[in-house]
ZADO-1210 file (C-alpha; in nm, 4 decimals, padded with zeros to 6 digits):
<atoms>
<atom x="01.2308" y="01.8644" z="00.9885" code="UNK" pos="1"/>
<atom x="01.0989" y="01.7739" z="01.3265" code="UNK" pos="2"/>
<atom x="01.3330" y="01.6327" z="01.6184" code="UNK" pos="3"/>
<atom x="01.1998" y="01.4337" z="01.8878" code="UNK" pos="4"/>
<atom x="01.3613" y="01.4524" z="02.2015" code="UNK" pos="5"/>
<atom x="01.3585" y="01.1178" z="02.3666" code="UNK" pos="6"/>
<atom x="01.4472" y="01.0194" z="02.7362" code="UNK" pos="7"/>
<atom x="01.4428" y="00.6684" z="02.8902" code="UNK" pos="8"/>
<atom x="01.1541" y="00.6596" z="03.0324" code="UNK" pos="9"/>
<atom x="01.0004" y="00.7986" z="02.6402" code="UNK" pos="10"/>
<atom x="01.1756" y="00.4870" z="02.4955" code="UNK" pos="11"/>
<atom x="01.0331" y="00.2425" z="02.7491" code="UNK" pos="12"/>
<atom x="00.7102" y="00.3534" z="02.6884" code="UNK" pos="13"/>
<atom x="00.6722" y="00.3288" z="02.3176" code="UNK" pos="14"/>
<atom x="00.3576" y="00.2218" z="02.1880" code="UNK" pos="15"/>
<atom x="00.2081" y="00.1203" z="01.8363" code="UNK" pos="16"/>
<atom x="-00.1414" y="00.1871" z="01.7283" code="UNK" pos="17"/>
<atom x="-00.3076" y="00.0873" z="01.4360" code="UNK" pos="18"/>
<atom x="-00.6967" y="00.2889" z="01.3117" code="UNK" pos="19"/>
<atom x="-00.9494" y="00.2039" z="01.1021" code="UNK" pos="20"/>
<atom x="-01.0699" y="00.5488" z="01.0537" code="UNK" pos="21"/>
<atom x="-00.6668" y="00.6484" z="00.9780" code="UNK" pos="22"/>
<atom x="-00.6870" y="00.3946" z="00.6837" code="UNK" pos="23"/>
<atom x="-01.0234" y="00.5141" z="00.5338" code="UNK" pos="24"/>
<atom x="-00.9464" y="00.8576" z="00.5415" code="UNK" pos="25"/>
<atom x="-00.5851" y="00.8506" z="00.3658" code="UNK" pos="26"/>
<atom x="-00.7384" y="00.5849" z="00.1445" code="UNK" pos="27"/>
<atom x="-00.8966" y="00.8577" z="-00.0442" code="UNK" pos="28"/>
<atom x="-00.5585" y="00.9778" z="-00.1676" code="UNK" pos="29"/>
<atom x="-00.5629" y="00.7185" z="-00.4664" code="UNK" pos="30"/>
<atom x="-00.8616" y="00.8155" z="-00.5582" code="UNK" pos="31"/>
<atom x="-00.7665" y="01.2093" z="-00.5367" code="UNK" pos="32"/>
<atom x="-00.3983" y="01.1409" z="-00.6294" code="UNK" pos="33"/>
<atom x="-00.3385" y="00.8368" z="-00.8233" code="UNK" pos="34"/>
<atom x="-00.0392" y="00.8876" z="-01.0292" code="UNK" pos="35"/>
<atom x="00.1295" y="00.8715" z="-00.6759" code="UNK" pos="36"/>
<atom x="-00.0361" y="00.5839" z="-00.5602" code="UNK" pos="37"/>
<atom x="-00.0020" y="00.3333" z="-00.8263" code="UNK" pos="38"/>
<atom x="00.0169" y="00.0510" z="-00.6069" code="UNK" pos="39"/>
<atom x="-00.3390" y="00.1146" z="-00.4931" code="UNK" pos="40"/>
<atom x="-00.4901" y="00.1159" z="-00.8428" code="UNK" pos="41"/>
<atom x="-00.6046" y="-00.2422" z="-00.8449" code="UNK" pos="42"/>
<atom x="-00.8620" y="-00.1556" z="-00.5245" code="UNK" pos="43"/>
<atom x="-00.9758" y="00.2120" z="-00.7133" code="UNK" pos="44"/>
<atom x="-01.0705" y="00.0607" z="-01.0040" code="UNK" pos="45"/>
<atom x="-01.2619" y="-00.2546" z="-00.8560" code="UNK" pos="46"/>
<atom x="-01.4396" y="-00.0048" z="-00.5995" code="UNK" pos="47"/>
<atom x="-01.4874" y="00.2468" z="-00.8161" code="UNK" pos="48"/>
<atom x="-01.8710" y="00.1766" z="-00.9122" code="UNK" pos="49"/>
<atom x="-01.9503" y="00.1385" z="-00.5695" code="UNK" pos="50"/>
<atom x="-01.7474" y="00.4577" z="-00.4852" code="UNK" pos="51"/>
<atom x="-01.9513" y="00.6833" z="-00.7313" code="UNK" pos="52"/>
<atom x="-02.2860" y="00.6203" z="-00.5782" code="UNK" pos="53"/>
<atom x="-02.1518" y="00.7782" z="-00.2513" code="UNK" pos="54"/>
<atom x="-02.1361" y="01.1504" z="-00.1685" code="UNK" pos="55"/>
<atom x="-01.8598" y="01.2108" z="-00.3836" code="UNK" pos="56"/>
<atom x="-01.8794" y="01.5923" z="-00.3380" code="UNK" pos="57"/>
<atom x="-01.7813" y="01.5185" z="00.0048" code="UNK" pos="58"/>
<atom x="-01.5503" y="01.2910" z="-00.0021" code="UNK" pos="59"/>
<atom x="-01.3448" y="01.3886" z="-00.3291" code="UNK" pos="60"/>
<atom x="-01.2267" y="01.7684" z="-00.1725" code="UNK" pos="61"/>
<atom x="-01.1354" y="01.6213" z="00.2177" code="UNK" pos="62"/>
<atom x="-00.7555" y="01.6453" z="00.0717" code="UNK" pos="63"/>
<atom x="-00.6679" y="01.9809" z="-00.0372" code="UNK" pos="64"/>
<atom x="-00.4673" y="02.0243" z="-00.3575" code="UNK" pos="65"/>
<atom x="-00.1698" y="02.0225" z="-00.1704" code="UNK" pos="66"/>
<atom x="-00.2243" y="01.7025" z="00.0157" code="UNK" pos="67"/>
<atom x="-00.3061" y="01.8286" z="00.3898" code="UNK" pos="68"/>
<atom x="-00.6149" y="01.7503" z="00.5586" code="UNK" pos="69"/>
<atom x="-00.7939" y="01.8760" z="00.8310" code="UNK" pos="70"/>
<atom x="-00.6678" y="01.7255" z="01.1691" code="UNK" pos="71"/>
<atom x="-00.9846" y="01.6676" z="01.3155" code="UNK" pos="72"/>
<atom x="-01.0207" y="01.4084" z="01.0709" code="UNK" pos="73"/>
<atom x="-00.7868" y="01.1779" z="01.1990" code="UNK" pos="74"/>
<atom x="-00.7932" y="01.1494" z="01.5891" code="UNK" pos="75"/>
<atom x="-00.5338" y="00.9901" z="01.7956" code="UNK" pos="76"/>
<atom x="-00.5951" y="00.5796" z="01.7464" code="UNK" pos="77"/>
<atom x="-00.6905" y="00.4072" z="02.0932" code="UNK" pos="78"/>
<atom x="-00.4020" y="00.1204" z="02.0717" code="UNK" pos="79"/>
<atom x="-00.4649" y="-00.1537" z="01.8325" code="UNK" pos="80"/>
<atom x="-00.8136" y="-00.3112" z="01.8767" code="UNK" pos="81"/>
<atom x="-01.0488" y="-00.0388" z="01.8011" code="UNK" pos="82"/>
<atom x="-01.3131" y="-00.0708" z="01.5512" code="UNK" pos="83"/>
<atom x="-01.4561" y="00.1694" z="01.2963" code="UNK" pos="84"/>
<atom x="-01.7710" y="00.2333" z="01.5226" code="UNK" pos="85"/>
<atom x="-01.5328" y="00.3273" z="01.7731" code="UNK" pos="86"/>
<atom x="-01.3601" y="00.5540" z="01.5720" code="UNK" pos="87"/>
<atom x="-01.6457" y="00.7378" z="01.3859" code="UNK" pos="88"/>
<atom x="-01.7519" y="00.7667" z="01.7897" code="UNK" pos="89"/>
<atom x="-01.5058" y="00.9496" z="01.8527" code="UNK" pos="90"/>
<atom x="-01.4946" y="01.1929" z="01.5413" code="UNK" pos="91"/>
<atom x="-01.8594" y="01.2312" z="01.6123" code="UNK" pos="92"/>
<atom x="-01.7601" y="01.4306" z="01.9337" code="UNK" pos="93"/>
<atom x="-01.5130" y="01.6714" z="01.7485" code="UNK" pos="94"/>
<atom x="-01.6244" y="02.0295" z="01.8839" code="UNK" pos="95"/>
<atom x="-01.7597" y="02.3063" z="01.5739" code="UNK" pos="96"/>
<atom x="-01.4856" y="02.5318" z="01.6428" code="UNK" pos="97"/>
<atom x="-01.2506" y="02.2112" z="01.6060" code="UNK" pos="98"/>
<atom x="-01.3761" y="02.1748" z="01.2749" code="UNK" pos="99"/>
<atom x="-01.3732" y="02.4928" z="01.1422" code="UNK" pos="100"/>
<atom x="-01.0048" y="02.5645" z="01.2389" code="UNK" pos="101"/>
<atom x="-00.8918" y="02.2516" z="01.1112" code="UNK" pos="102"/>
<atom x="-01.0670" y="02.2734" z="00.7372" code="UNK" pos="103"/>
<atom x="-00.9166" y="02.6901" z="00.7601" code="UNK" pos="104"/>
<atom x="-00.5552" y="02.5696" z="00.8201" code="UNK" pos="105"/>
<atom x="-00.5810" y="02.2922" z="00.5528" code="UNK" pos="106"/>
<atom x="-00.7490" y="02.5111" z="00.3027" code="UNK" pos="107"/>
<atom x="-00.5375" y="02.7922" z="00.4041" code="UNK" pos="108"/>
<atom x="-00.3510" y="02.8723" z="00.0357" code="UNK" pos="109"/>
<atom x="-00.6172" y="02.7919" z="-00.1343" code="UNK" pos="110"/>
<atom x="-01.0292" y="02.8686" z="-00.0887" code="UNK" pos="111"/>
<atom x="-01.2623" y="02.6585" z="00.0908" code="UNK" pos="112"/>
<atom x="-01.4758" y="02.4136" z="-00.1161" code="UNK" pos="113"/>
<atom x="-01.8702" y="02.5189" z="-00.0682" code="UNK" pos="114"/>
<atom x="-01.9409" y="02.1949" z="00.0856" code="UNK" pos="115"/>
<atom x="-01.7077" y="02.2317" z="00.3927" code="UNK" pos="116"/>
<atom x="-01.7669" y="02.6678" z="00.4268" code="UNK" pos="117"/>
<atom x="-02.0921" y="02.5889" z="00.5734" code="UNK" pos="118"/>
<atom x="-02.2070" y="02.5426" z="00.9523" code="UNK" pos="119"/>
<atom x="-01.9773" y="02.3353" z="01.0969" code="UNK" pos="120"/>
<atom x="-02.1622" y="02.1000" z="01.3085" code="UNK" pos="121"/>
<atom x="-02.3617" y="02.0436" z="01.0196" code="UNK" pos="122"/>
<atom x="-02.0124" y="01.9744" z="00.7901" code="UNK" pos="123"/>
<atom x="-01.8724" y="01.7165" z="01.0568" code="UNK" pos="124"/>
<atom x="-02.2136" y="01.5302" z="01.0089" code="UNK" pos="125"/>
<atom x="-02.2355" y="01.4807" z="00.6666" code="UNK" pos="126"/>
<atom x="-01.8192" y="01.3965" z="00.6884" code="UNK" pos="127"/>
<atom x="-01.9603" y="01.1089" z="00.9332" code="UNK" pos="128"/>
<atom x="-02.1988" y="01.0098" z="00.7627" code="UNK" pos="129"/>
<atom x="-01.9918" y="00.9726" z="00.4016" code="UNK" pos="130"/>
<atom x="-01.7654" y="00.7827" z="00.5813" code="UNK" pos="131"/>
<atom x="-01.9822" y="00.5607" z="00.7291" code="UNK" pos="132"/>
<atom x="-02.0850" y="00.4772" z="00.3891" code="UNK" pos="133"/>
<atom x="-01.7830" y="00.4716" z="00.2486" code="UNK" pos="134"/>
<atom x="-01.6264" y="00.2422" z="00.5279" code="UNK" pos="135"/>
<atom x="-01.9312" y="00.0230" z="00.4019" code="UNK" pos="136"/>
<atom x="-01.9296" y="00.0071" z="00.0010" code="UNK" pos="137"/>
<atom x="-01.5211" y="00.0321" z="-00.0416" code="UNK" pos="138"/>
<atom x="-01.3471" y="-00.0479" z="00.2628" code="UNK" pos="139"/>
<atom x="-01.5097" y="-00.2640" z="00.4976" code="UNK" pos="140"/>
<atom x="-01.5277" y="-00.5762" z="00.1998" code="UNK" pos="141"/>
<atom x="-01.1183" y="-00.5850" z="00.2210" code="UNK" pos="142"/>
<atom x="-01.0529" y="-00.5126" z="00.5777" code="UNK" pos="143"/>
<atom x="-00.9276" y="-00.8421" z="00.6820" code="UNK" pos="144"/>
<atom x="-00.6719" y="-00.8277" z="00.4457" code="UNK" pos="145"/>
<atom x="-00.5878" y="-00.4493" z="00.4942" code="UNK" pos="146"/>
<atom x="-00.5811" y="-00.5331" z="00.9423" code="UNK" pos="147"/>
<atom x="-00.4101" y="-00.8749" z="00.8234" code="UNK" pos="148"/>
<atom x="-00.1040" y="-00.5803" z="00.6485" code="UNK" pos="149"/>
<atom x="-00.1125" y="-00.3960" z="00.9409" code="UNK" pos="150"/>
<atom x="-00.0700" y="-00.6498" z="01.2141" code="UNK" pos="151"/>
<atom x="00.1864" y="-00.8252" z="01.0377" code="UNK" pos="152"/>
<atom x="00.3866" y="-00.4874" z="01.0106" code="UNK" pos="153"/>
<atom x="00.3183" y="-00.4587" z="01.3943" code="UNK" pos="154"/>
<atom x="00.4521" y="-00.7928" z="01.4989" code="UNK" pos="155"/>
<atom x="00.7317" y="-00.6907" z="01.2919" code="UNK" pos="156"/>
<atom x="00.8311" y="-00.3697" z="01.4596" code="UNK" pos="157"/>
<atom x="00.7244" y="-00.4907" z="01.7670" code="UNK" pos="158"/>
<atom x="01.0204" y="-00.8000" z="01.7404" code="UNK" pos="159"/>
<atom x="01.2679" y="-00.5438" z="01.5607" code="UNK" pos="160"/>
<atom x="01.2174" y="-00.3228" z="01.9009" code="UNK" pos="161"/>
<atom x="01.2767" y="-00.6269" z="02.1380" code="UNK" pos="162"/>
<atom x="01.5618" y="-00.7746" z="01.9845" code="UNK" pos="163"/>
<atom x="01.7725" y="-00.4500" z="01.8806" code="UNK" pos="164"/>
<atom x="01.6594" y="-00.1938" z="02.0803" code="UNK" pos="165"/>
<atom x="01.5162" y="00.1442" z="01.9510" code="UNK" pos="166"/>
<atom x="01.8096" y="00.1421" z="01.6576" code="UNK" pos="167"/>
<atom x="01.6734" y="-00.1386" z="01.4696" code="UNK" pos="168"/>
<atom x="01.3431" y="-00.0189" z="01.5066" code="UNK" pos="169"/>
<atom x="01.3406" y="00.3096" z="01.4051" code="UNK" pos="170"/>
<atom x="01.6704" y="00.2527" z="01.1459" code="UNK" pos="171"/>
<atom x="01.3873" y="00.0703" z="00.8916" code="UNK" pos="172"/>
<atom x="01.0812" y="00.2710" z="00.9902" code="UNK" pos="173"/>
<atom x="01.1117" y="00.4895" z="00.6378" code="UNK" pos="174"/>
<atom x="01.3945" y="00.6860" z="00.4226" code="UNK" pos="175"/>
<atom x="01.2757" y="01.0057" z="00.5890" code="UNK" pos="176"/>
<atom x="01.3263" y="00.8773" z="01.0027" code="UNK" pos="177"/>
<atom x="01.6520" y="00.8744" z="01.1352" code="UNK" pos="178"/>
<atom x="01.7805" y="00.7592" z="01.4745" code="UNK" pos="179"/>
<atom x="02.0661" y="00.8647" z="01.7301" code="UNK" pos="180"/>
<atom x="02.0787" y="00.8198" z="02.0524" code="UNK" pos="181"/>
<atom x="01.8090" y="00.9696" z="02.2304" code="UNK" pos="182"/>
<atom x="01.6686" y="01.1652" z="01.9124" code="UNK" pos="183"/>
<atom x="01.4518" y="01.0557" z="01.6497" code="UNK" pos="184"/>
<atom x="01.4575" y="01.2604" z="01.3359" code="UNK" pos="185"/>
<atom x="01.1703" y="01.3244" z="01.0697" code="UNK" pos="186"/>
<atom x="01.2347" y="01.4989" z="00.7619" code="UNK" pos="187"/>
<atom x="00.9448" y="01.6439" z="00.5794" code="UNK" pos="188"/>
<atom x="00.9188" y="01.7696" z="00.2414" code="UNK" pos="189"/>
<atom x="01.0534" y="02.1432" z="00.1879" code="UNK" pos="190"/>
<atom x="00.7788" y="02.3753" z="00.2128" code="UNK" pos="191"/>
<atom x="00.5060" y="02.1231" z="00.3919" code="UNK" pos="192"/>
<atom x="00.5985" y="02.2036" z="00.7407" code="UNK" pos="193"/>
<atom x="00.8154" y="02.4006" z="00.9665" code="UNK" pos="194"/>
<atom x="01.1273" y="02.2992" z="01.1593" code="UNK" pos="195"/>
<atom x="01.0210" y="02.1831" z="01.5166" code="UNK" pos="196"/>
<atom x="01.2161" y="02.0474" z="01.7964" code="UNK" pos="197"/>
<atom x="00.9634" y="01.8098" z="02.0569" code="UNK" pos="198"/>
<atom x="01.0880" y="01.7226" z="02.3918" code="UNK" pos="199"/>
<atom x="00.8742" y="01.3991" z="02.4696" code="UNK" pos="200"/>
<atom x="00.9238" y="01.4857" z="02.8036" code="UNK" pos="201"/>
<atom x="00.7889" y="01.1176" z="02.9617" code="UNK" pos="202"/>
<atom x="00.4854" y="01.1338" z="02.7381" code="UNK" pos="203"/>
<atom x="00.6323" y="00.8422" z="02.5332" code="UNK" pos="204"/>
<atom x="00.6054" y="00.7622" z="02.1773" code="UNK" pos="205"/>
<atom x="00.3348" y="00.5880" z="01.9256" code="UNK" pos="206"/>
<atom x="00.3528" y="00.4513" z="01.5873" code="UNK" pos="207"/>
<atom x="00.1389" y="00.4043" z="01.3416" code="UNK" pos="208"/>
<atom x="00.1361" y="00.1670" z="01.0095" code="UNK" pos="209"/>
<atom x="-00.0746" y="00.2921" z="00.7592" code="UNK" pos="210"/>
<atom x="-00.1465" y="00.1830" z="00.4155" code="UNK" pos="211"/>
<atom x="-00.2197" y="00.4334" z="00.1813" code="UNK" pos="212"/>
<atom x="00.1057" y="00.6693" z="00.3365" code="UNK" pos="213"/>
<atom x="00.3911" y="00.7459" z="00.0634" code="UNK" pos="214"/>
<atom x="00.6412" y="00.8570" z="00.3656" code="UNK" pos="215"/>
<atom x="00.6196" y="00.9069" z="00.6974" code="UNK" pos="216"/>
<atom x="00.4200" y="01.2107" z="00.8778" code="UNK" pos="217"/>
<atom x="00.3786" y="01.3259" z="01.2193" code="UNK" pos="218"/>
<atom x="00.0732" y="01.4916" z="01.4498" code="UNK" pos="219"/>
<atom x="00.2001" y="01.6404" z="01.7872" code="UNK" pos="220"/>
<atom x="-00.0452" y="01.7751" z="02.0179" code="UNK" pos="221"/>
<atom x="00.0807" y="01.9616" z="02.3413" code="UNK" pos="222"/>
<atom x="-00.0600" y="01.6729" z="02.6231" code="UNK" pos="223"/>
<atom x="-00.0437" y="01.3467" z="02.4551" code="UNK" pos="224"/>
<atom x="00.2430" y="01.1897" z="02.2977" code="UNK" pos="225"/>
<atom x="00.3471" y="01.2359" z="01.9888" code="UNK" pos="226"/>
<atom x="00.2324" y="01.0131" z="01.7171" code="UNK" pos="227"/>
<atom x="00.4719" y="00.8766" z="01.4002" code="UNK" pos="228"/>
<atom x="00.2315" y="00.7493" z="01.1157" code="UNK" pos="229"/>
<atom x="00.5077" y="00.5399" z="00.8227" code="UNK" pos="230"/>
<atom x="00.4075" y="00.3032" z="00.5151" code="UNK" pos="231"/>
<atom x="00.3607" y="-00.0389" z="00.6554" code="UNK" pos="232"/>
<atom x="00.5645" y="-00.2976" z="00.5121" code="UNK" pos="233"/>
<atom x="00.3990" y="-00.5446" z="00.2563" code="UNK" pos="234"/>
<atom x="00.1332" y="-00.2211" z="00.1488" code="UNK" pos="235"/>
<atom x="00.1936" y="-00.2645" z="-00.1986" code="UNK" pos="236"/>
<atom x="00.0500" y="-00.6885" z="-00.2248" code="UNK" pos="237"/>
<atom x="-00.1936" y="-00.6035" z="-00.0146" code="UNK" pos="238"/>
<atom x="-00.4771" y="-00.6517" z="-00.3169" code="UNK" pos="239"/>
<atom x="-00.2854" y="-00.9428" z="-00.4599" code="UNK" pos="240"/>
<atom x="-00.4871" y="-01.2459" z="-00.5592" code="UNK" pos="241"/>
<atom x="-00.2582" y="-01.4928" z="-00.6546" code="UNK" pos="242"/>
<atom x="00.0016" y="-01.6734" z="-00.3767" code="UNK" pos="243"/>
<atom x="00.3752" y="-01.7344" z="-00.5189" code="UNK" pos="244"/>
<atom x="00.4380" y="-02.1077" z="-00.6507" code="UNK" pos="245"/>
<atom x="00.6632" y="-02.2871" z="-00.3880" code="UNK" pos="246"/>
<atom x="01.0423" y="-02.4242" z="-00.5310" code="UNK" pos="247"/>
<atom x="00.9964" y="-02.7201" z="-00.6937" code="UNK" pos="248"/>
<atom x="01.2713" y="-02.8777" z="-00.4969" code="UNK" pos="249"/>
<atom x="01.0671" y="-02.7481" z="-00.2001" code="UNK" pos="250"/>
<atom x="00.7433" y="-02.8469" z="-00.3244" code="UNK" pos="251"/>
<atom x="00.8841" y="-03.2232" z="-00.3550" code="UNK" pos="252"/>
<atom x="00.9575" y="-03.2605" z="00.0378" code="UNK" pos="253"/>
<atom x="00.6776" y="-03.1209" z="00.2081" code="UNK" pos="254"/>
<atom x="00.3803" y="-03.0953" z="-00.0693" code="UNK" pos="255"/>
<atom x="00.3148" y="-02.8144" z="-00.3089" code="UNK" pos="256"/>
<atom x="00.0194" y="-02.6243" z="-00.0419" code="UNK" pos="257"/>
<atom x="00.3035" y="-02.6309" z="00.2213" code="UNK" pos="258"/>
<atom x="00.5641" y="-02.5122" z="-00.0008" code="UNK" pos="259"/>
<atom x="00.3577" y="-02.2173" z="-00.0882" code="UNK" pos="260"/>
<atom x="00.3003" y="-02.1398" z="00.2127" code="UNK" pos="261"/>
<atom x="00.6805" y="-02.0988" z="00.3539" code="UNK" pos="262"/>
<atom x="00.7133" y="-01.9009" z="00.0630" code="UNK" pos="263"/>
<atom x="00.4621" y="-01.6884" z="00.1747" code="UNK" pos="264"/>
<atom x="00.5824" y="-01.6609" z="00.5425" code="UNK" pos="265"/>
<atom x="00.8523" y="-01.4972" z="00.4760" code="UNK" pos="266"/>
<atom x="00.6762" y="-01.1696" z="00.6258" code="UNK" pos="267"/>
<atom x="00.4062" y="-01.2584" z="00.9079" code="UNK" pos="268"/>
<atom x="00.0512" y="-01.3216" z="00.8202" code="UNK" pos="269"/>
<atom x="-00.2827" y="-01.4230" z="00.9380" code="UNK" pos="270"/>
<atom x="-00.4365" y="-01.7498" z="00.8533" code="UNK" pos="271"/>
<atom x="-00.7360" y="-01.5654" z="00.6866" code="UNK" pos="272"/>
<atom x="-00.5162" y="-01.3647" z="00.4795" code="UNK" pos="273"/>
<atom x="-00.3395" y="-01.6712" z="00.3426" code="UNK" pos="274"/>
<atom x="-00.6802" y="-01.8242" z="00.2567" code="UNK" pos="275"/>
<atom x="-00.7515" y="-01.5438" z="00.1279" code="UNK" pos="276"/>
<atom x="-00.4456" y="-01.5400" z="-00.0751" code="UNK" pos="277"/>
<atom x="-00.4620" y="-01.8845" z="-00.1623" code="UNK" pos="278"/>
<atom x="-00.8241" y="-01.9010" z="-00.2502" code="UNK" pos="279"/>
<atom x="-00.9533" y="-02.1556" z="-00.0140" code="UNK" pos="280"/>
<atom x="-01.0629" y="-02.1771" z="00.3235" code="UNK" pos="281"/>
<atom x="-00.9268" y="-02.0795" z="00.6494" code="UNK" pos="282"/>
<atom x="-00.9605" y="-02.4413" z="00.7522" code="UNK" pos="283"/>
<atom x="-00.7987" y="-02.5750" z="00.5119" code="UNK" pos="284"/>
<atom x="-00.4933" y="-02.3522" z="00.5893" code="UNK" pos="285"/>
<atom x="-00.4980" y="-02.4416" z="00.9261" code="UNK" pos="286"/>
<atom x="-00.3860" y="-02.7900" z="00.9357" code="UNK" pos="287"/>
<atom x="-00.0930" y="-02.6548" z="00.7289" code="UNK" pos="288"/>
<atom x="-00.0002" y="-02.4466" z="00.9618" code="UNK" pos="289"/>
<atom x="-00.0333" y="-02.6472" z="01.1945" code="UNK" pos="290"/>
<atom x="00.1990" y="-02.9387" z="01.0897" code="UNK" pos="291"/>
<atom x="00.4759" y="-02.6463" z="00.9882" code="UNK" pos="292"/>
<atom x="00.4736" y="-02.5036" z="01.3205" code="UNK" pos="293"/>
<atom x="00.4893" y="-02.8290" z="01.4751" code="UNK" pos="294"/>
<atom x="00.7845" y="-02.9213" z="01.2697" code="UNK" pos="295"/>
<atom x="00.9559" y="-02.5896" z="01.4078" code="UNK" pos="296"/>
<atom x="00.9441" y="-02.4062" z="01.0656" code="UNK" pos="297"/>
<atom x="00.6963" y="-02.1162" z="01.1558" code="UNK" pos="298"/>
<atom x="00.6970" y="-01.8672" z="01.4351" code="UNK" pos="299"/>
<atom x="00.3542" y="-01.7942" z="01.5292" code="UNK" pos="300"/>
<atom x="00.2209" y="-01.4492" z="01.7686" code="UNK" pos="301"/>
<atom x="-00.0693" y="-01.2897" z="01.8927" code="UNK" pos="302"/>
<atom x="-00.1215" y="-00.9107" z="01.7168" code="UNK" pos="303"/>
<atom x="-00.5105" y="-00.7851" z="01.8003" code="UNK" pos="304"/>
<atom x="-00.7285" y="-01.0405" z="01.6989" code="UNK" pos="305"/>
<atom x="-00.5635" y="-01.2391" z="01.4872" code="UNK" pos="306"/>
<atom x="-00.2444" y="-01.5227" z="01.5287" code="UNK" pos="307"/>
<atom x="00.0382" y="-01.4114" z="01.2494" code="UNK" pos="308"/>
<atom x="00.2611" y="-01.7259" z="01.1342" code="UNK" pos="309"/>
<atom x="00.5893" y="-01.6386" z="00.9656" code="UNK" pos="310"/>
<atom x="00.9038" y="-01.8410" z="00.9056" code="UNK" pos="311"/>
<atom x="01.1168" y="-01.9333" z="01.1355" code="UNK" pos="312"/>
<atom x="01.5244" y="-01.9263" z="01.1291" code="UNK" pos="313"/>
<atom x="01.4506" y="-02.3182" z="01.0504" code="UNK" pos="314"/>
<atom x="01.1886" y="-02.2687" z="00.7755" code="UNK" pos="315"/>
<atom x="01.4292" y="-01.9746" z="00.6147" code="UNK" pos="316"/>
<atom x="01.7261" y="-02.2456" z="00.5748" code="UNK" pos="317"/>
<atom x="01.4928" y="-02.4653" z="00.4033" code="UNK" pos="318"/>
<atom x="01.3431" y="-02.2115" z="00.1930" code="UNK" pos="319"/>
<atom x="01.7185" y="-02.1256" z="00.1010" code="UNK" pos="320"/>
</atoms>
């Protein structure tokens, strides 16, 4: 269990992040694990021709049997807007010595694979360069869906945090975070880390959705503050096709597209997404929108780059 020690000034300064290199790399657990990713099958199997022609070697033994991964791997996320150029950037610039602690202490019960036991610089360059690939051929075709998840989960917390304080936030994060005041609690599965006790100390806080987590983990480093990483909310439609019919009764007022759409709303979401959803166009999901947010029915916010809508306390009654 870890216990994180948090002062006023740690609570003010709570941050989220969200990282496109986070979500490729613990992507590949339903491909290394997927009885315990069902949810995720859908997007294996329809990726999985393209995923064989990469360097499967590679990528197939980044997750121990155990489930850890090298830290390196996953460097602290720089706020919301990065991209995945950014982020390989960054792992690019991950020193040798880095690298070869990181793979030892992941690989520590078990031995190394061949393919990572070699010269490290030479290891972290073929890891960049498999992911680069991989961000290309499996990832980078559903992205605006996956970021469309994400920032929807982030508006979410982000509104839970202004409205009831750090208690609501942190009281639906994920079964294994609790919250009293001035301590946040994380409860890891027996045998997968020590017990620690973290005094933010006015370093703050960040947390991170991610898509492919099953519960939420932690990475502490001794300057920066500590990171939370929990399952985002809405993970498991995120490679659903089909939109939800509208009520009929619903569908009879305001049109059956519209009705669909407040159905939809109920969590936030981008108008891409929704096209996406809904087969169609962006633009011809705008004008819906539009003409619901008009009539005071959605909500609408700013999250990155894209505008989520979601239902308003207006649009809920009518749904109801």
């Amino acid at each position: 269990m870890y216990e994180f020690r948090l002062g006023i000034q740690d609570l003010a300064e709570t941050s989220f992040g969200m990282s496109p290199l986070f979500e490729l790399v613990f992507s590949l657990r339903p491909r290394v694990f997927p009885a315990k990713h069902p949810e995720h099958l859908p997007w294996v199997r329809e990726t999985a021709a393209a995923y064989a022609r990469l360097d499967t070697a590679l990528l197939d033994v980044l997750f121990a049997p155990h489930g850890w991964i090298p830290d390196f791997l996953t460097p602290r996320p720089a706020g919301i807007g990065n991209e995945i150029a950014d982020d390989l950037a960054v792992l690019r610039q991950t020193p040798p010595d880095a690298v070869r602690h990181d793979i030892a202490a992941a690989y520590r019960h078990v031995p190394v694979p061949p393919v990572l036991s070699g010269d490290p610089a030479a290891v972290l360059h073929r890891i960049c360069a498999a992911f680069a690939a991989y961000w290309d051929a499996c990832v980078e075709p559903y992205w605006a869906r996956m970021r469309a998840v994400l920032e929807a989960d982030l508006a979410h917390r982000a509104r839970r945090l202004t409205f009831g304080g750090a208690a609501a936030l942190f009281a639906e994060l994920d079964d294994r975070i609790s919250w009293t005041p001035g301590l946040v609690r994380l409860v890891i599965p027996s045998g997968l880390a020590p017990e620690r006790a973290v005094d933010v100390a006015g370093r703050g806080l960040v947390l991170v959705p991610g898509l492919f987590l099953r519960g939420a983990i932690t990475m502490i480093e001794d300057q920066g503050p500590p990171l939370i990483c929990y399952p985002a909310r809405g993970r498991g439609a995120v490679w659903e096709h089909a939109a939800p019919e509208g009520p009929a009764a619903l569908a009879a007022l305001i049109g059956a597209r519209r009705a669909e759409l407040m159905v939809m709303l109920a969590a936030p979401a981008s108008t891409t997404d929704l096209a996406r959803r809904l087969g169609v166009t962006p633009g011809a999901v705008s004008h819906h929108l539009a003409a619901l947010h008009a009539g005071g029915l959605l909500n609408r916010t700013r999250a990155g780059r894209s505008v989520l809508y979601m239902r308003s306390p207006l649009g809920d009654r009518l749904v109801r």
